[in-house]
C-alpha positions as a Python dict, from the first residue, in 0.01 Angstrom:
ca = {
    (1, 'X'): (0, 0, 0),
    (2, 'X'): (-7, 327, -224),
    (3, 'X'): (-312, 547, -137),
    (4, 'X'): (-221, 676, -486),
    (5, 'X'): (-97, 583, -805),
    (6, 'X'): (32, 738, -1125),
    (7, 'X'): (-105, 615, -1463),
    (8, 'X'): (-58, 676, -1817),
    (9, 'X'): (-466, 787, -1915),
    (10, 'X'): (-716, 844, -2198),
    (11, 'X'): (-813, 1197, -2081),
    (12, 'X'): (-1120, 1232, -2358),
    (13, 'X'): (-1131, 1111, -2685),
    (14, 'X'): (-822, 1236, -2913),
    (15, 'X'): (-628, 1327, -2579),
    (16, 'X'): (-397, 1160, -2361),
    (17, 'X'): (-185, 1254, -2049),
    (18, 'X'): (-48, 1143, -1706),
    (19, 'X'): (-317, 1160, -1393),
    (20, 'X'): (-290, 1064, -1046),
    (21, 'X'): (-589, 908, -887),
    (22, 'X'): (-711, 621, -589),
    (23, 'X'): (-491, 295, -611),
    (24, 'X'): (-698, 42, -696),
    (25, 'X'): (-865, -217, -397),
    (26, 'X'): (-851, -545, -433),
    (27, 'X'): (-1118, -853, -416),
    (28, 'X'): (-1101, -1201, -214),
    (29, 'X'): (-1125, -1337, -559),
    (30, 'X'): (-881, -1084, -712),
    (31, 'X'): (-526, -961, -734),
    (32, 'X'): (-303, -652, -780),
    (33, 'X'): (28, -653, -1001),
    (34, 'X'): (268, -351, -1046),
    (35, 'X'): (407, -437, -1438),
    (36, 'X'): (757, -524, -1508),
    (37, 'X'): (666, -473, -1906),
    (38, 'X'): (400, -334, -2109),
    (39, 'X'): (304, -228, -2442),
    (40, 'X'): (105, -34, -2638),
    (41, 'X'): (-118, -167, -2879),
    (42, 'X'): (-331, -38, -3208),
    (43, 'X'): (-674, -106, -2985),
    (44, 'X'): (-522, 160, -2810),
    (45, 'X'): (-504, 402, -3097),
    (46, 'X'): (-852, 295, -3211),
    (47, 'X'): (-974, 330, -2852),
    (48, 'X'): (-797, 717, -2819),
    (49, 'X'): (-767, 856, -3151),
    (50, 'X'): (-1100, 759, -3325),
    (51, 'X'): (-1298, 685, -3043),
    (52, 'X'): (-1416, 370, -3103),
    (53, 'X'): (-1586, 245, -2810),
    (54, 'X'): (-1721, 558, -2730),
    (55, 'X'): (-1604, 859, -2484),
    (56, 'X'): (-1372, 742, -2146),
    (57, 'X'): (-1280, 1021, -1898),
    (58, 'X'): (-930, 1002, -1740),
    (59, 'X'): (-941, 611, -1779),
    (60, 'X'): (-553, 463, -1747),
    (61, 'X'): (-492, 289, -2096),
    (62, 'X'): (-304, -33, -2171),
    (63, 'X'): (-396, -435, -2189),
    (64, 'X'): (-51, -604, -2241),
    (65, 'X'): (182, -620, -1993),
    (66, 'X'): (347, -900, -1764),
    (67, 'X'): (389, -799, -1391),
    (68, 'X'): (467, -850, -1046),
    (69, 'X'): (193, -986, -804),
    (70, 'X'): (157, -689, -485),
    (71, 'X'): (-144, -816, -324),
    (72, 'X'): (-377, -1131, -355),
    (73, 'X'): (-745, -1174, -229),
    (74, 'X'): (-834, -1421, 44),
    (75, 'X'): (-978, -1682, -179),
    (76, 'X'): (-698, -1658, -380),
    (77, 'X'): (-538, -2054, -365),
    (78, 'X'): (-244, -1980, -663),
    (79, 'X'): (-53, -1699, -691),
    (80, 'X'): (104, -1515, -419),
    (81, 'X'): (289, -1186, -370),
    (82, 'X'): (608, -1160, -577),
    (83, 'X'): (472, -1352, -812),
    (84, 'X'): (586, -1275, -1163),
    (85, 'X'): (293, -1289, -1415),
    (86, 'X'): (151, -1319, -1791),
    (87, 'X'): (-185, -1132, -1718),
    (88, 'X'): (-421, -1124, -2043),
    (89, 'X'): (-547, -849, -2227),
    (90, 'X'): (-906, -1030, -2164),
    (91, 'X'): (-991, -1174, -1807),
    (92, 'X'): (-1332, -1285, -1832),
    (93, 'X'): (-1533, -1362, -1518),
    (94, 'X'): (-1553, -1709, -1515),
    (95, 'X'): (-1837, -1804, -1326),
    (96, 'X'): (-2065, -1577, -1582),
    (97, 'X'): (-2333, -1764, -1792),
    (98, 'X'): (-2135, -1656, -2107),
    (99, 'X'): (-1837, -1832, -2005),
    (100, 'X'): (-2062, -2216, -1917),
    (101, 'X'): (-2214, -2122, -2255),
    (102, 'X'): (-1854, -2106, -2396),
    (103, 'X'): (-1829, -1734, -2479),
    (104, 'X'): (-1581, -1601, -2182),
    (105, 'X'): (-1464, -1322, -2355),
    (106, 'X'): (-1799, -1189, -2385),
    (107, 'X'): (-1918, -1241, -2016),
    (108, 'X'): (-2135, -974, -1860),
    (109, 'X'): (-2217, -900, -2263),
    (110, 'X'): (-2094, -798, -2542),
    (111, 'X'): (-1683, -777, -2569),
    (112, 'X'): (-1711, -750, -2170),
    (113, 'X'): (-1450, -973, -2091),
    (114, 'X'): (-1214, -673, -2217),
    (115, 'X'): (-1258, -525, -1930),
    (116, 'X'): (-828, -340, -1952),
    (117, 'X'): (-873, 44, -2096),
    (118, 'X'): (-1231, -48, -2149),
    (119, 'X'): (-1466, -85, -1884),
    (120, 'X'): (-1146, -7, -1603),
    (121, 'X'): (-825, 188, -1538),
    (122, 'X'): (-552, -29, -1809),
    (123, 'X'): (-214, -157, -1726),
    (124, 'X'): (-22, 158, -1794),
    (125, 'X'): (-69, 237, -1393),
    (126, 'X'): (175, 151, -1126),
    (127, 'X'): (-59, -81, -1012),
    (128, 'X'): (-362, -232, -1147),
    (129, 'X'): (-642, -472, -1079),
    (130, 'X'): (-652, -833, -1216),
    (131, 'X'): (-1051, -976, -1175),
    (132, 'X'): (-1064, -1375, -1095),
    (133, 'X'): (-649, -1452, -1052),
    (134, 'X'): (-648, -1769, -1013),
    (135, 'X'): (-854, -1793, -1374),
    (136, 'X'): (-669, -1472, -1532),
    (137, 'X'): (-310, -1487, -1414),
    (138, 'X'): (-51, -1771, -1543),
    (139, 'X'): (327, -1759, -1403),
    (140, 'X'): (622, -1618, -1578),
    (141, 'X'): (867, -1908, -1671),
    (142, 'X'): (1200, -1806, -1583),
    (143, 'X'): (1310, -1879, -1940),
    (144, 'X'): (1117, -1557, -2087),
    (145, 'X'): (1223, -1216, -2111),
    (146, 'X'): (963, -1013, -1989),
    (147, 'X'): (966, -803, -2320),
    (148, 'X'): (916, -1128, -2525),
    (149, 'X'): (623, -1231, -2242),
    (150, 'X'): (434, -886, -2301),
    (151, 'X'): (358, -998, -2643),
    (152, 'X'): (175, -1346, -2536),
    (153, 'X'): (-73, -1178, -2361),
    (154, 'X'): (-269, -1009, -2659),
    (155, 'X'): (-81, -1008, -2986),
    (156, 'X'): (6, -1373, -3007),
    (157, 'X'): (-331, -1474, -2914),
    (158, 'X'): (-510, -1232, -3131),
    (159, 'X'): (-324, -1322, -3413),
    (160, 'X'): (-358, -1740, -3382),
    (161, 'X'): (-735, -1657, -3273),
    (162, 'X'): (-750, -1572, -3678),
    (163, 'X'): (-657, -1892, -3744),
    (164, 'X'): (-858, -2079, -3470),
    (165, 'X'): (-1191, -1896, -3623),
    (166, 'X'): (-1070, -1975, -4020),
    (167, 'X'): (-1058, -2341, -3941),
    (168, 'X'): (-683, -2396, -4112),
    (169, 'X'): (-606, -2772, -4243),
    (170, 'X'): (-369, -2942, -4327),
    (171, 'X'): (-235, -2797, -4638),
    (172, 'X'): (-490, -2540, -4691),
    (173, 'X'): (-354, -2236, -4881),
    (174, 'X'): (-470, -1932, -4714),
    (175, 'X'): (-461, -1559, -4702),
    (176, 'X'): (-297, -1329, -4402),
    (177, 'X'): (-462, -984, -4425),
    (178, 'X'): (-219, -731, -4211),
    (179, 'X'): (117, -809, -4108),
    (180, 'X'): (141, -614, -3824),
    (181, 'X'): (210, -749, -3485),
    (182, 'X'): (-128, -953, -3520),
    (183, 'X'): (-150, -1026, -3873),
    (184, 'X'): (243, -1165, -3831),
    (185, 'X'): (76, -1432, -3574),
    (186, 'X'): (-210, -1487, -3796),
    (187, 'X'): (85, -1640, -3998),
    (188, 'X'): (252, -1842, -3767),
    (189, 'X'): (-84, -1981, -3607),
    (190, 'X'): (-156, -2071, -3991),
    (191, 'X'): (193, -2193, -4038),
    (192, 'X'): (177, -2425, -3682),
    (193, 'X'): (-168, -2524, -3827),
    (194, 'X'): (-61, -2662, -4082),
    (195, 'X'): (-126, -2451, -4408),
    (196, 'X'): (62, -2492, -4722),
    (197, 'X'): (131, -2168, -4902),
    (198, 'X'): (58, -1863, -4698),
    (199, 'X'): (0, -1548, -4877),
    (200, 'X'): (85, -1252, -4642),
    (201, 'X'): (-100, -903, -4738),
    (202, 'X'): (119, -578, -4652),
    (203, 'X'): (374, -309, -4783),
    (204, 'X'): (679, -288, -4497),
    (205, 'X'): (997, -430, -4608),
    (206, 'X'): (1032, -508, -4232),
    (207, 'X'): (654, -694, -4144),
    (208, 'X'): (737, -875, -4547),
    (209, 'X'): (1054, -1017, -4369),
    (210, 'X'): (929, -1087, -4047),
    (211, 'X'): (625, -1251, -4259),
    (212, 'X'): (900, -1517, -4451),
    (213, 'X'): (1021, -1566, -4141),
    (214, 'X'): (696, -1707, -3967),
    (215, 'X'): (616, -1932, -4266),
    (216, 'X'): (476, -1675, -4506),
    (217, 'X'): (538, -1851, -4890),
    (218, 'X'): (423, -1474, -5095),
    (219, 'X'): (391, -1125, -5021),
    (220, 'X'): (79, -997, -5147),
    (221, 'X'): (185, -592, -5181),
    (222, 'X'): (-138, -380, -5205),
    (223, 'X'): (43, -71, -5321),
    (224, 'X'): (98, -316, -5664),
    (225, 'X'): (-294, -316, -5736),
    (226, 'X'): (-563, -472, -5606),
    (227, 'X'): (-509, -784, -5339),
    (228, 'X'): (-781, -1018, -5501),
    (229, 'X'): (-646, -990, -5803),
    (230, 'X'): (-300, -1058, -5736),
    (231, 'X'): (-431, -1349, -5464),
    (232, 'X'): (-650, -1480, -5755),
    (233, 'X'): (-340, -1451, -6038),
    (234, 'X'): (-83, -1656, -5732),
    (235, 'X'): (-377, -1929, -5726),
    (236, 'X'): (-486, -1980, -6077),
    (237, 'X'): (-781, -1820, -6019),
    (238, 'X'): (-886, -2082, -5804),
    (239, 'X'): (-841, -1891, -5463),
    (240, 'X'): (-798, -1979, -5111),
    (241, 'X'): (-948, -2204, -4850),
    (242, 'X'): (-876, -1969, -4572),
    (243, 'X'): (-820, -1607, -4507),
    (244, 'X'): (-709, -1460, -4184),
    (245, 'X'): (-777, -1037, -4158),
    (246, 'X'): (-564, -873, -3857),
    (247, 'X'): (-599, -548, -4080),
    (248, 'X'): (-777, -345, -4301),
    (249, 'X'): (-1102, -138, -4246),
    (250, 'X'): (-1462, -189, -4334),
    (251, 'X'): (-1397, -291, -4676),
    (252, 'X'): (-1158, -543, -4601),
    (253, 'X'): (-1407, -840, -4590),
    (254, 'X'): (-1555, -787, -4907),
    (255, 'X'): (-1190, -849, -5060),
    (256, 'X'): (-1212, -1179, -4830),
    (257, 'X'): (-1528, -1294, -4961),
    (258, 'X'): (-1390, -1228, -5308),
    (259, 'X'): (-1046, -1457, -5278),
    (260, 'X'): (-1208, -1721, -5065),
    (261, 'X'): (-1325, -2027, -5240),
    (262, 'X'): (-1676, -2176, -5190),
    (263, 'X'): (-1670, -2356, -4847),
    (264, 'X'): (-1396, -2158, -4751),
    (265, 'X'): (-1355, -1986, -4396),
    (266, 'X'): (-1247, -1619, -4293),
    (267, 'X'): (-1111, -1569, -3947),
    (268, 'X'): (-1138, -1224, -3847),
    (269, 'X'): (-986, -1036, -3530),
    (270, 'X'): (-936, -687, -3685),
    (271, 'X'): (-1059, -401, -3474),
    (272, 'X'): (-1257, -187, -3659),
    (273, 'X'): (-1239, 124, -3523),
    (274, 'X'): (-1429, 359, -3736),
    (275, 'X'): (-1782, 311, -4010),
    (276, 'X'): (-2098, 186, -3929),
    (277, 'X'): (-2130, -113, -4161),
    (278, 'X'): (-1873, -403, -4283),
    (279, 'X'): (-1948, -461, -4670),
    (280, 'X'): (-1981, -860, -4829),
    (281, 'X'): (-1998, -846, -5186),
    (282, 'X'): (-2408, -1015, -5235),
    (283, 'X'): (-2310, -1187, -5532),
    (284, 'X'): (-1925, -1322, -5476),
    (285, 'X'): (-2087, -1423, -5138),
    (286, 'X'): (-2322, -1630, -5361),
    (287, 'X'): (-2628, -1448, -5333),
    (288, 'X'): (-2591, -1557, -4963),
    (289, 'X'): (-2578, -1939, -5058),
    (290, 'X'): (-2169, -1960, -5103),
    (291, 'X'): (-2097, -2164, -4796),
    (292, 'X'): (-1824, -1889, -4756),
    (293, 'X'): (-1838, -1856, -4394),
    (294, 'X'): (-1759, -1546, -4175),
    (295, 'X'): (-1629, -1619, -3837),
    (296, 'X'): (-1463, -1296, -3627),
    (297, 'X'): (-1391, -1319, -3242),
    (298, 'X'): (-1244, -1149, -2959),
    (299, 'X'): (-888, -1325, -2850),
    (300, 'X'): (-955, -1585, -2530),
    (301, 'X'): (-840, -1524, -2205),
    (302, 'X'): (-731, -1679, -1924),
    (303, 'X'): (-450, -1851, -1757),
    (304, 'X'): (-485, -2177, -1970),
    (305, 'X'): (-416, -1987, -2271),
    (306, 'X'): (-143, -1777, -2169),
    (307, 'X'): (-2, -2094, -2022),
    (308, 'X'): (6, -2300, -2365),
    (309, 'X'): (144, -1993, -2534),
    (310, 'X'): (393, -1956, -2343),
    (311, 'X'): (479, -2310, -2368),
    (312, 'X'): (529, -2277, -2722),
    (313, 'X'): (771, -2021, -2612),
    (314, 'X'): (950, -2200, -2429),
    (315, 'X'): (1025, -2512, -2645),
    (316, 'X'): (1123, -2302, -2914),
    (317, 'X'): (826, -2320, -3125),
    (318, 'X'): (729, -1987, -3145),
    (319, 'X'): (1023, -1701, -3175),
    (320, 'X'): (907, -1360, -3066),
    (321, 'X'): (1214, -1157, -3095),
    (322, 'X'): (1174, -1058, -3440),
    (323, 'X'): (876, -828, -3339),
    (324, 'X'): (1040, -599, -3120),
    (325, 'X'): (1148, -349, -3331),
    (326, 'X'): (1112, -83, -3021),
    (327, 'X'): (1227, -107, -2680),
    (328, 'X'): (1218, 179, -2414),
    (329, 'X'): (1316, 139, -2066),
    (330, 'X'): (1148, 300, -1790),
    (331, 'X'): (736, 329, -1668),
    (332, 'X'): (796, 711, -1813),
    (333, 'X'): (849, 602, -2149),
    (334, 'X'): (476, 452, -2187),
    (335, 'X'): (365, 787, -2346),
    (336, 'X'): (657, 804, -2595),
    (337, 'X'): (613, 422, -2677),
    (338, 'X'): (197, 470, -2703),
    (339, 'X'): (216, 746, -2953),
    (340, 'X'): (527, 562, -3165),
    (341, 'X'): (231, 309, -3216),
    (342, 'X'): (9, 634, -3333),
    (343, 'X'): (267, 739, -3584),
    (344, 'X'): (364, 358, -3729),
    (345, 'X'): (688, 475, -3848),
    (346, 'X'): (804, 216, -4137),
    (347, 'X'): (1079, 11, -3918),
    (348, 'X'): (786, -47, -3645),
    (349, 'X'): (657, -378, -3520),
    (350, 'X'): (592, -409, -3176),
    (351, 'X'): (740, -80, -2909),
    (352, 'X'): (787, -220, -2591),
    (353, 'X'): (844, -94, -2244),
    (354, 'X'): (1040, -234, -1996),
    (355, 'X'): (994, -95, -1645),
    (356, 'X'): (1176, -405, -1434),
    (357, 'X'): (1408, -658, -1568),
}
């Protein structure tokens, strides 16, 4: 085993670069995986760029990637080395009294089940450490690219996480917020859901397409004038049941409280990476008596959920091709890829990197 290992790092906040430093060790409960694909993700901007979860010195970044099993602890009963793995962005500790109370992703507190580029060295490392395998790793079917598999372990489940929190019904008509990577699976969660008209909320030709293509019914532009106006004009004023945000900033749910009806839901999994306070309107929230309710959650983790995903993968349910716009090949092309996602040139989706077909 590597005393040493090269990783792709956070240096300070606003600065980035390649360190070398100890290869991680590895737990009875626990595993270590060398990735076969990764990707960078707009957390990771967030997390660099504006410093949103505070200062990290030299910490490797990256959360998404699908890998190679190297090493397993003793207590270890289901994956083995050689192994090819989906490993989630989130790996909660399962045993934690947040996970019994049915809050995994926020065991050991707050957003601590994010543990990737947050609390330890990331995935962009030639080897990193996976908490609790047998709970946090899933196999790689055979039938998925590993470039296609990268995106089920954060964007996917992100993105139909919005749904799961806005409560979609049958036929609801309901709002995407953000077509990016997330907001595009906001729409298809909605569309597998079961929602009627889906109004999609963004300005790139490319994300509009992609947006048709995973069941969005209208294109809400916001460079046309203001969203809950044009969401309000689409509905006869009446507006939706749902709305989904995967984008946006600090003002984003006050638009959402606007366009959502009385008993309606919002389902938020935007990262807000900068402000101190989100803004709801007092009086289009009802003077607080609306029944317009405000769920937001970090994505779940574990192997069950990267296993269904990937089921709906598999049977053709869910196409993830259309996303990758990007693809590099080669661990060395993690920086290139990582600042790509800085830039968001208009063609991007989804960069990834693919180190080992």
């Amino acid at each position: 085993m590597a005393k040493k290992i090269k990783g792709l790092a956070m240096r300070k906040i606003g600065e980035i670069g390649w360190i070398e430093k100890e290869a991680p060790k590895c737990g009875p409960l626990d595993a270590l995986v060398k990735p076969l694909a990764a990707a960078p993700c707009s957390s990771d901007i967030h997390t660099v760029w504006e410093g949103a979860i505070g200062e990290r010195t030299d910490m490797i970044l990256g959360h998404e990637a699908v890998g190679e099993v190297v090493e397993v602890g003793s207590m270890v009963k289901d994956f083995k080395p050689g192994d090819r793995v989906i490993v989630p962005a989130i790996t909660p500790d399962w045993m934690s009294r947040e996970a019994q109370a049915g809050f995994a992703t926020h065991s050991g507190g707050m957003l601590a089940g994010w543990k990737f580029s947050n609390f330890k060295d990331g995935v962009f490392g030639e080897l990193f450490h996976v908490n609790e395998a047998d709970g946090n790793l899933a196999i790689l079917p055979d039938s998925i690219p590993v470039a296609e598999a990268t995106m089920i372990t954060d964007m996917v489940p992100t993105g139909f996480h919005a749904a799961e929190l806005a409560d979609i019904k049958l036929g609801d008509t309901v709002c995407c917020i953000g077509i990016g990577p997330v907001g595009l699976m906001s729409v298809a969660g909605a569309n597998l859901m079961g929602a009627s008209h889906i109004l999609a909320v963004g300005s790139r030709p490319d994300c509009a397409n992609a947006a048709r293509g995973y069941g969005a019914t209208d294109i809400i532009n916001y460079k046309n004038g203001d969203i809950v106006e044009q969401v309000l004009e689409k509905t006869d004023g009446k507006g939706v049941d749902k709305v989904c945000i995967a984008g946006g900033d600090v003002h984003t749910m006050e638009q959402a409280v606007k366009m959502v009806k009385p008993g309606g839901k919002i389902g938020n999994v935007n990262y807000l990476g900068s402000g101190d306070y989100v803004f709801v309107p007092r009086v289009d929230w009802g003077c607080g008596m609306s029944h317009k309710f405000i769920h937001c959650g970090l994505m779940p983790g574990g192997r069950l959920r990267m296993e269904k995903l990937a089921s709906l993968v598999e049977t053709g349910k869910l196409n993830l091709s259309p996303m990758l716009t990007h693809r590099f090949k080669g661990f060395d092309k993690l920086e290139e890829a990582l600042l790509l996602m800085k830039e968001k040139p208009r063609d991007l989706i989804k960069p990834i990197v693919v180190i080992e077909e």
